[in-house]
C-alpha positions as CSV (number, residue, x, y, z in Angstrom):
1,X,-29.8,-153.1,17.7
2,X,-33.1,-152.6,16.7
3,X,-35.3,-149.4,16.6
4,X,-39.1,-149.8,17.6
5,X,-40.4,-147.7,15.0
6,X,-43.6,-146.6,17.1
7,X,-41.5,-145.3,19.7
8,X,-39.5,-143.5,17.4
9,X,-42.8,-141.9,16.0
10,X,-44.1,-140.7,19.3
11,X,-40.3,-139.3,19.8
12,X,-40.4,-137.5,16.8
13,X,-43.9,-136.2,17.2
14,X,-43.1,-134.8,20.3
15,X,-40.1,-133.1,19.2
16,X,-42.0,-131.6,16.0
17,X,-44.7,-130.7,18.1
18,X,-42.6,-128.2,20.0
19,X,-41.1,-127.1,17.1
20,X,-44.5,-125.6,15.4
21,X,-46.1,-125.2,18.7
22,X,-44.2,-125.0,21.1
23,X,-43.0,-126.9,24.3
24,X,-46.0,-129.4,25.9
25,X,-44.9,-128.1,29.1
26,X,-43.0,-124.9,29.2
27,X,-41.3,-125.7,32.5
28,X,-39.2,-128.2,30.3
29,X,-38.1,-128.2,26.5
30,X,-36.1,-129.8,24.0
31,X,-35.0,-126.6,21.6
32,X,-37.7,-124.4,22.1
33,X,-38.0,-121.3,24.5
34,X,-40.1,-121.9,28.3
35,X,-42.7,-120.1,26.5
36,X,-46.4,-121.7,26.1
37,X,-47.0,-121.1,22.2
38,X,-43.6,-120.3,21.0
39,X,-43.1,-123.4,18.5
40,X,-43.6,-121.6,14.5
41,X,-46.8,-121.6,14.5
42,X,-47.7,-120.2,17.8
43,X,-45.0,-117.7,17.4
44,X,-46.5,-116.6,13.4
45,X,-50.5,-116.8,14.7
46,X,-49.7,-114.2,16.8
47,X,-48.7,-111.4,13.9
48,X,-50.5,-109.3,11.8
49,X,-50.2,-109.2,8.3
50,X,-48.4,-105.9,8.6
51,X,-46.0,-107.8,11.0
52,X,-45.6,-110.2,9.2
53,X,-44.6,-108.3,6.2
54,X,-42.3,-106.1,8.4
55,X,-38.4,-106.8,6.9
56,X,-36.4,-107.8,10.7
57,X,-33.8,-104.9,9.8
58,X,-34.3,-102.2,7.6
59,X,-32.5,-102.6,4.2
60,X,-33.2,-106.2,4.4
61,X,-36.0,-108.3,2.9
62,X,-36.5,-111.2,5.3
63,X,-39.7,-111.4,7.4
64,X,-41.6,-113.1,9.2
65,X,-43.6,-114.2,6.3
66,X,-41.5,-114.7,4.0
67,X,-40.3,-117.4,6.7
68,X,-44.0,-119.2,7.0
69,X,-43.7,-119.4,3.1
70,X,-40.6,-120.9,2.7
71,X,-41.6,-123.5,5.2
72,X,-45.0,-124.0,4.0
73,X,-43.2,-124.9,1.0
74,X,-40.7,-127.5,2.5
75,X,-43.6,-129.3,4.1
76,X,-45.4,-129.6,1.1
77,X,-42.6,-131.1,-0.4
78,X,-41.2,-133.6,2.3
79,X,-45.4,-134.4,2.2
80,X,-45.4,-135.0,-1.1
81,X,-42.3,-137.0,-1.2
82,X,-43.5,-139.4,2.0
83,X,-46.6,-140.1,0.0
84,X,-44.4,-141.4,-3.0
85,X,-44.1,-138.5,-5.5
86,X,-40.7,-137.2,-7.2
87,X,-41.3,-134.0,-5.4
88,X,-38.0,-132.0,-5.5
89,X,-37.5,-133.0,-9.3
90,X,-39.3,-129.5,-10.3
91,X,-39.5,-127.8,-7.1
92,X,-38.7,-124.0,-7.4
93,X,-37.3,-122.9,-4.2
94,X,-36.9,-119.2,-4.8
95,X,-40.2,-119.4,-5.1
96,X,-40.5,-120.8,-1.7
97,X,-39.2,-116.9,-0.3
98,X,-41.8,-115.1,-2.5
99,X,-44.5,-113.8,1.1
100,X,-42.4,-110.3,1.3
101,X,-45.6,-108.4,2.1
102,X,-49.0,-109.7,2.5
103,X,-52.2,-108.4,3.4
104,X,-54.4,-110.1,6.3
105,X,-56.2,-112.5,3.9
106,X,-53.5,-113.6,2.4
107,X,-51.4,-114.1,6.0
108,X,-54.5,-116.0,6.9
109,X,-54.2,-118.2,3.9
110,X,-50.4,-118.7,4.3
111,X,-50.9,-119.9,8.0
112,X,-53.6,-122.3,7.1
113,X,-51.8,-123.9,4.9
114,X,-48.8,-123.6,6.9
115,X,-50.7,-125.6,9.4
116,X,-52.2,-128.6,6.9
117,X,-48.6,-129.2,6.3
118,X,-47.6,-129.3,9.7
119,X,-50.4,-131.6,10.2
120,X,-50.0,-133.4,6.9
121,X,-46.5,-134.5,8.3
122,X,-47.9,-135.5,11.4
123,X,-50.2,-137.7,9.8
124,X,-47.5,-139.0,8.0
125,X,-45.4,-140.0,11.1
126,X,-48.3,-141.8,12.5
127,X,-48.9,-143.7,9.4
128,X,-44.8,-144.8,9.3
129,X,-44.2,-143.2,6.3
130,X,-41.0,-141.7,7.2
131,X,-39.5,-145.8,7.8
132,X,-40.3,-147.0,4.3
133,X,-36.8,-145.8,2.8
134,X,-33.8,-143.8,3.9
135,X,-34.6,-141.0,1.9
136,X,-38.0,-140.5,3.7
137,X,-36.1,-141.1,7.2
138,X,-33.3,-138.9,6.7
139,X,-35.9,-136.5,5.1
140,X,-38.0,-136.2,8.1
141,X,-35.6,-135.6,10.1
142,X,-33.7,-133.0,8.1
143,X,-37.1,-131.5,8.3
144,X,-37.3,-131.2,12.3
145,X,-33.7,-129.9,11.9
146,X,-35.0,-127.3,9.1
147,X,-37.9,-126.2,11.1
148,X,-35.9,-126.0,13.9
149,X,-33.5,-123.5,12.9
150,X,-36.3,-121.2,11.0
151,X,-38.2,-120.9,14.4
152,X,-34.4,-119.5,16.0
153,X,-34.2,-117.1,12.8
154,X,-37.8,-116.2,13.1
155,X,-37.9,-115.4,17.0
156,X,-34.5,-113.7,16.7
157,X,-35.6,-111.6,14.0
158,X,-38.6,-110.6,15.6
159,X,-36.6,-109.6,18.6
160,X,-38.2,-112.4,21.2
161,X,-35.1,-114.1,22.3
162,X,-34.6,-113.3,25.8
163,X,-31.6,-114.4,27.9
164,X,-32.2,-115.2,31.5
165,X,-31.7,-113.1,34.3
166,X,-28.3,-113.2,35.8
C-alpha cells in the first residue's frame, strides 16, 4: 500500500494544529479539550509572566514556563534536524527546563519563539521534509506525540482540566 504523502501532510497539520492551538472546531477534537484556543499556545498566550513562572504545586519547580521552554527547544531541534543538520549531536536538554521564572519580556520572547518553531515545523510539513528519511518521519511524529502530552501536563498543572457533567 502506498501513502499519498500530501494527504498525509494535511493529516498531520491538522493534528499539530490542534495541538498548539487548539481544536479548528471545538464541537469536535482529536486530543484536545472542546475549548476554542486550548492547543499550547493558546493555552500559554493567555498567562502572565508571573503565571507563568508559578511552580503547579508548591515545593515543586515545574511551570508553565518552564514547559514553553522545553518545547521551544524540541522544535528547534526537530527544525534543525528536518533541514539537514546533526542537531541532537550537542543538544543540551537540561537546558531545555531552564524558564523557572521569567519576567513579561522575557515570557513574551519565549512565546515568540515558541511560535516560529511551531511555524517552522509547519513549514516544514508543507515542504515534505518530514518524508525524506525515516528519522525525519518518525521524528515528526514523535514530536506531535511530545507536544501532545506537554499540552495534558501543562493544562493539568494549571488546573484547567474539567470533566463533564454527569
Amino acid at each position: 500500500m502506498t501513502i499519498d504523502s500530501e494527504k498525509l501532510g494535511a493529516m498531520l497539520l491538522t493534528l499539530i494544529d490542534e495541538g498548539y492551538e487548539g481544536p479548528a472546531d471545538p464541537r469536535m477534537t482529536w486530543f484536545a479539550d472542546n475549548e476554542k484556543d486550548c492547543g499550547l499556545l493558546g493555552t500559554l498566550e493567555k498567562l502572565s509572566a508571573a503565571e507563568a513562572s508559578r511552580p503547579f504545586r508548591e515545593g515543586e519547580r515545574a511551570s508553565a514556563a518552564m514547559h514553553a521552554g522545553h518545547i521551544r527547544f524540541a522544535l528547534n531541534l526537530a527544525n534543525r534536524a528536518l533541514r539537514g543538520e546533526n542537531a541532537h549531536e550537542n543538544a543540551a536538554w537540561g537546558d531545555s527546563w531552564r524558564y523557572d521564572r521569567v519576567n513579561e519580556e522575557e515570557w513574551k520572547s519565549l512565546l515568540a519563539g515558541l511560535r516560529a518553531e511551531y511555524t517552522g515545523i509547519r513549514e516544514a510539513i508543507g515542504q515534505g521534509l518530514p518524508w525524506a528519511n525515516d528519522m525525519n518521519m518518525t521524528g515528526i511524529f514523535g514530536q506531535l506525540a511530545h507536544g501532545a502530552w506537554h499540552l495534558g501536563a501543562l493544562r493539568q498543572g494549571l488546573g484547567l482540566i474539567r470533566l463533564p457533567q454527569a
